[in-house]
C-alpha positions as CSV (number, residue, x, y, z in Angstrom):
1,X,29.2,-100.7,18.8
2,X,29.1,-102.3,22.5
3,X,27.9,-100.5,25.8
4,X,28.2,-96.5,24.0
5,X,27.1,-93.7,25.8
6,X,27.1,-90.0,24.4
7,X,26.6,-87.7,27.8
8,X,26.7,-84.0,27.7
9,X,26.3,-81.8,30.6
10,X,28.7,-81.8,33.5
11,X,29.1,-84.9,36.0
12,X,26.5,-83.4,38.4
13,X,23.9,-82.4,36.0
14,X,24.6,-84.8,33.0
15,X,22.3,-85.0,29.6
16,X,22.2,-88.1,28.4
17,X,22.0,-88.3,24.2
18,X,22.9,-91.5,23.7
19,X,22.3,-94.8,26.5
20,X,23.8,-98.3,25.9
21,X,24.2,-98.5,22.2
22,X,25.0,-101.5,21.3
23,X,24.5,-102.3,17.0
24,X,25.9,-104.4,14.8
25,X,26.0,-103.4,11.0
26,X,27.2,-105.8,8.2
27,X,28.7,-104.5,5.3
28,X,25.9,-103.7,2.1
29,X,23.2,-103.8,4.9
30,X,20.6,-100.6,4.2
31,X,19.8,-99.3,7.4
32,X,16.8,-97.0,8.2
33,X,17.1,-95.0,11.8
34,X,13.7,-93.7,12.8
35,X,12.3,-92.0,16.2
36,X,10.9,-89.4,17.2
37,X,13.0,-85.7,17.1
38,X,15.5,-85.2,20.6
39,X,15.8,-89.6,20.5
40,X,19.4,-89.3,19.4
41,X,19.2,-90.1,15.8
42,X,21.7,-87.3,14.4
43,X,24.1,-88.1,17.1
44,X,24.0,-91.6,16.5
45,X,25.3,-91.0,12.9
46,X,27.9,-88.9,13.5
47,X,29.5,-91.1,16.0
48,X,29.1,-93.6,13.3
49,X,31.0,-92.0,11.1
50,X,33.6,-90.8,13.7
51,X,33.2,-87.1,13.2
52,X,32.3,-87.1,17.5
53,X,33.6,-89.8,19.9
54,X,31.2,-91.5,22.3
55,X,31.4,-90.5,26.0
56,X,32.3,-94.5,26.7
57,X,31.9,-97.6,25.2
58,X,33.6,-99.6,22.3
59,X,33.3,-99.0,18.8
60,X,34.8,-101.1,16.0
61,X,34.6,-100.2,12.2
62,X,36.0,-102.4,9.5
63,X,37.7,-104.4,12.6
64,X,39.8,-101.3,14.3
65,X,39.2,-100.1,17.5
66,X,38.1,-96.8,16.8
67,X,37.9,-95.6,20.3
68,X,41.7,-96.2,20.8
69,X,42.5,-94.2,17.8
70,X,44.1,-90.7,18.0
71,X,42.5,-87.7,16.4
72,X,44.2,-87.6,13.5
73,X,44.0,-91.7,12.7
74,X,40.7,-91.3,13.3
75,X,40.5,-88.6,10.7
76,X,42.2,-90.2,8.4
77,X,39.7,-93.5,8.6
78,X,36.3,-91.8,8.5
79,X,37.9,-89.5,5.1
80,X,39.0,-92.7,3.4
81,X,35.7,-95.1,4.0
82,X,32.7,-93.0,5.0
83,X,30.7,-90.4,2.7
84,X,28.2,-88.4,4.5
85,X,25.2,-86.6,2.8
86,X,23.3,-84.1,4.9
87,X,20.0,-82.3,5.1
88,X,21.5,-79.3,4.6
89,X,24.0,-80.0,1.6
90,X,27.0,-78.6,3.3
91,X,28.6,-77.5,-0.4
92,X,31.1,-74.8,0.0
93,X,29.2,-71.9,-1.3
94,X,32.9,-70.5,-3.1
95,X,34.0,-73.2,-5.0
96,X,32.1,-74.1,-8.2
97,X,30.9,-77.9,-8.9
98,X,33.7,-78.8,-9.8
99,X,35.3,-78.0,-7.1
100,X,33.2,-78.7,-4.7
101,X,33.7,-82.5,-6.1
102,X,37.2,-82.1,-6.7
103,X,37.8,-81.0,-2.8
104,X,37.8,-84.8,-0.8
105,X,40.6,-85.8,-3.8
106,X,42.8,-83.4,-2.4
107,X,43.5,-85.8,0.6
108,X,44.0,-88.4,-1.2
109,X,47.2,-86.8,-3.2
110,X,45.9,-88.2,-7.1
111,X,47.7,-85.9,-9.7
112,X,45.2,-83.2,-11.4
113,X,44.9,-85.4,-14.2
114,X,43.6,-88.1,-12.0
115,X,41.4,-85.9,-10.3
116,X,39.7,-84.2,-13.1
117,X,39.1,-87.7,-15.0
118,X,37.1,-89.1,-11.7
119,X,35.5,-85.1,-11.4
120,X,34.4,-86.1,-15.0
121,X,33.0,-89.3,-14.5
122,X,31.1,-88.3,-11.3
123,X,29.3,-84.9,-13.3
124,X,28.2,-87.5,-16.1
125,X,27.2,-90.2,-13.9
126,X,24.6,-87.8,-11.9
127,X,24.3,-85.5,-15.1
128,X,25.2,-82.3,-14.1
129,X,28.5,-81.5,-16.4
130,X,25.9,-78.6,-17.5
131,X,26.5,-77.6,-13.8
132,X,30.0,-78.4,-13.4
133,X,31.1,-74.3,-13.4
134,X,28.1,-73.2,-11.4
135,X,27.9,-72.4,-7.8
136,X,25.7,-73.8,-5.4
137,X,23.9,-70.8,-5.0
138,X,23.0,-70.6,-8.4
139,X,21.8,-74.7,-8.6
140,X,18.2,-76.3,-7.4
141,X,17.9,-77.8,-3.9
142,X,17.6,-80.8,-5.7
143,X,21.1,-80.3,-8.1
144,X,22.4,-79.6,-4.5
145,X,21.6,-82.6,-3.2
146,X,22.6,-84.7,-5.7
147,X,26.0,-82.6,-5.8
148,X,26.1,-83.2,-2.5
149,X,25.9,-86.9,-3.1
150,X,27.9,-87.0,-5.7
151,X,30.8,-85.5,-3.2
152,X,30.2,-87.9,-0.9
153,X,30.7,-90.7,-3.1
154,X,33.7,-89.8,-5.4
155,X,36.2,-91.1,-2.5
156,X,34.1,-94.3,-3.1
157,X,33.4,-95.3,0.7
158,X,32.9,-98.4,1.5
159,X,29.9,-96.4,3.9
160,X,27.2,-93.7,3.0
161,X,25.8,-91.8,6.1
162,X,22.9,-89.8,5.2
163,X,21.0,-87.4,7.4
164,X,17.7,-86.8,6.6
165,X,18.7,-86.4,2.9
166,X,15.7,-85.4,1.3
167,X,14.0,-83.0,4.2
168,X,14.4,-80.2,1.8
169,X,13.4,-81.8,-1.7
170,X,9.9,-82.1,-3.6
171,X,8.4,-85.6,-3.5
172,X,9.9,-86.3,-7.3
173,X,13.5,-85.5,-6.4
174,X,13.0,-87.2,-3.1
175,X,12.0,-90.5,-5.1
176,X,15.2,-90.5,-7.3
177,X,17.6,-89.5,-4.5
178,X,16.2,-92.9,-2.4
179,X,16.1,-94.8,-5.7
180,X,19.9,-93.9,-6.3
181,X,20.7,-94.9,-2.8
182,X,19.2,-98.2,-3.6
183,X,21.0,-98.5,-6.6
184,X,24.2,-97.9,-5.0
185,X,22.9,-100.2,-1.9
186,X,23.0,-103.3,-4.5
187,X,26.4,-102.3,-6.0
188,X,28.0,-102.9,-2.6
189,X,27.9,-99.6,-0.7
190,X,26.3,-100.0,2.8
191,X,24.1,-97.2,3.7
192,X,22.6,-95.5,6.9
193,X,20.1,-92.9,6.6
194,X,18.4,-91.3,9.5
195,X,14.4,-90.2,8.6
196,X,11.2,-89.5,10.1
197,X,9.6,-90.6,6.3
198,X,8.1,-94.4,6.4
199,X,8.4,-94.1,2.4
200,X,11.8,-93.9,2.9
201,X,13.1,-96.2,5.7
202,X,10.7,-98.8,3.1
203,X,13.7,-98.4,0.5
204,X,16.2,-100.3,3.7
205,X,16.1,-103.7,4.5
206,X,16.3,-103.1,8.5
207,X,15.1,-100.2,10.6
208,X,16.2,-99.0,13.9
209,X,13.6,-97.7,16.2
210,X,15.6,-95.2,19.0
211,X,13.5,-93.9,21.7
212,X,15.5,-91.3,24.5
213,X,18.8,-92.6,23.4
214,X,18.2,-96.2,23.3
215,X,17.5,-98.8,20.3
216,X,14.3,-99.9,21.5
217,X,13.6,-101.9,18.1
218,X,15.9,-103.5,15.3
């Protein structure tokens, strides 16, 4: 990222969210954001995994100019290589597990028999086939979360974006949720997560201090 800004507002009253990012991330870093709430963490993230597009400034990811990409390139880039894993879980509350994990294969056009034998692998690997035909109303904030995970990593990304992924989870499920990041942080993945927890941004091996918009450490 060079010179990004993220302004809201209009041009005579503007809000300023984001002021003169500039970052460089290396692929299988673990990065920790930290700061305090309203210094631009969230927003941050999501312009890092393209789902907003900075007000100005440059942004490369895996060497493309993501700011000089239409709408639906840039779609089509942040679907292929980033997973994201929110606070909230974002599950669609209709579909069962399986579906919910079966839904990013879509896009990618694998025939049903593909898609059910990676469905499979990804219910073992986090042990929930017990869950696989329940809805997310009826699972644990913690089976949630790590349905929620699982989703964001059965595309296998080259990048995990996580959002303050254990806000809603005991200390015991928060433990193996930052455990399994780590995990998949020395397999290769590269991982951001945004947190206000010191326990947490400890599992990284960099942390990014933002303060009013701005990287003020890191």
């Amino acid at each position: 990222m060079k010179n990004i800004f993220q302004i809201y507002g209009t041009e005579s009253n503007p809000v300023y969210i984001l002021r003169d990012i500039n970052l460089e991330v290396s692929e299988v870093e673990f990065v920790s954001i930290m700061g305090p709430s309203g210094s631009g963490k969230s927003s941050l993230l999501y312009l890092i995994g393209m789902l907003e597009r900075p007000t100005s400034g440059e942004y490369y990811f895996d060497e493309k100019a993501t700011h000089e990409l239409k709408d639906r390139d840039l779609s089509d880039l942040h679907s292929g290589q980033v997973g994201f894993v929110f606070q909230q879980y974002h599950l669609i509350d209709e579909m069962t597990v399986y579906e919910n994990l079966e839904t990013p294969l879509l896009y990618k056009k694998l025939k049903r028999r593909e898609r059910d034998v990676i469905v499979c692998d990804m219910l073992d690997r986090f042990s929930i086939v017990s869950k696989r035909a329940l809805f997310p109303n009826q699972l644990s904030g913690g089976h949630q979360q790590l349905v929620g995970i699982a989703r964001a990593l059965i595309t296998e990304p080259k990048l995990i974006l996580a959002d303050e992924p254990t806000g809603n989870l005991h200390s015991e499920q928060g433990q193996e949720i930052m455990e399994l990041f780590s995990k998949l942080n020395r397999e290769g993945t590269t991982i951001l997560q945004v947190t206000h927890s010191d326990l947490n941004a400890s599992f990284g091996n960099r942390t990014l201090e933002l303060l009013d918009g701005r990287i003020v450490s890191g």
